[in-house]
C-alpha positions as a Python dict, from the first residue, in 0.01 Angstrom:
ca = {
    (1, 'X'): (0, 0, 0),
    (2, 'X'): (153, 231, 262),
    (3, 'X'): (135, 614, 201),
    (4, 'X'): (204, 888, 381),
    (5, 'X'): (72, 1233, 271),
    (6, 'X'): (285, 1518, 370),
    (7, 'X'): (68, 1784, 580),
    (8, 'X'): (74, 2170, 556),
    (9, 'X'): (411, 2327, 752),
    (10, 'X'): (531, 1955, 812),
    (11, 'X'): (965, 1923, 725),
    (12, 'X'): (1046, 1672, 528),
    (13, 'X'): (1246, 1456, 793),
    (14, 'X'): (939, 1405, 977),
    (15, 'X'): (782, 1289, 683),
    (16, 'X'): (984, 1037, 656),
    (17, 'X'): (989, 949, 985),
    (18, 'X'): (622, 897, 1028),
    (19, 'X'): (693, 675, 713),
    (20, 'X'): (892, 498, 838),
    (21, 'X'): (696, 469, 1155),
    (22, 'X'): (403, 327, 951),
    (23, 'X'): (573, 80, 808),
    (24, 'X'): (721, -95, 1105),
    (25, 'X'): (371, -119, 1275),
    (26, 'X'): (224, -250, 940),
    (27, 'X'): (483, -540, 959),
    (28, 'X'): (586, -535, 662),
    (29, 'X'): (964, -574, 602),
    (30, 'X'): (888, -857, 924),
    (31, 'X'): (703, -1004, 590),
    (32, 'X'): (958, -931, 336),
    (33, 'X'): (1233, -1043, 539),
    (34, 'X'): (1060, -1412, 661),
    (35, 'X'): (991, -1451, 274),
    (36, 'X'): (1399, -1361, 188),
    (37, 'X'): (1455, -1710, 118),
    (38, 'X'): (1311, -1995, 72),
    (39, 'X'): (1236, -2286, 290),
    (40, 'X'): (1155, -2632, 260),
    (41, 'X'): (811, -2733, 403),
    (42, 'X'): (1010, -2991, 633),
    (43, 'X'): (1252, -2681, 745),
    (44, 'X'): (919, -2506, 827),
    (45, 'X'): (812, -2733, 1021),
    (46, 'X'): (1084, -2780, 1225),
    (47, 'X'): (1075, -2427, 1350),
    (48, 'X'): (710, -2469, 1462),
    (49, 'X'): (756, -2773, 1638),
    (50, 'X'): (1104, -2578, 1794),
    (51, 'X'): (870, -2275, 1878),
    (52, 'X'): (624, -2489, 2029),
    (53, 'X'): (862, -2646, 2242),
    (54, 'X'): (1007, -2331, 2405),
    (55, 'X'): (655, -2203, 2449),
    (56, 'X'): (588, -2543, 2711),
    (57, 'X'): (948, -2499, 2884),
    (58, 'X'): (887, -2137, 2953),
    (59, 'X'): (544, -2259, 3108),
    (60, 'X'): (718, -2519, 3258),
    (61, 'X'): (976, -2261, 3433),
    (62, 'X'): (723, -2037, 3510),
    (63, 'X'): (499, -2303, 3717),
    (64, 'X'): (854, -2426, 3871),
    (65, 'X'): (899, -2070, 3966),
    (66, 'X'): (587, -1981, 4136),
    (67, 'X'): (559, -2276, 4293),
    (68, 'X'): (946, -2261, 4455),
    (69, 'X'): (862, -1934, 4622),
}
């Protein structure tokens, strides 16, 4: 659970703000937002195998690149 305890002569906007600020480096709307809707195992999958593949192109570019120069 994410808290933030507001500190002595502190405005209320900043409050919020460093709320706000805690919750984005916690990662959890990233969470909350993967888990929106559902997906099929097979779906799941797919997006690995996808993520994978750009991953080993981007190498592949990068190696192309150095070696071009």
């Amino acid at each position: 659970m994410i808290y933030a305890v507001k500190k002595q002569n502190e405005s209320n906007e900043r409050l919020i703000s460093r709320f706000k600020k805690m919750v984005q480096r916690s990662r959890v709307l990233l969470g909350a937002k993967q888990h929106r809707f559902h997906e099929q195992p097979k779906r799941k999958r797919y997006i690995r195998q996808a993520a994978v593949m750009r991953s080993h192109h981007r190498k592949v570019r990068e190696k192309a690149q150095y070696y071009s120069s």
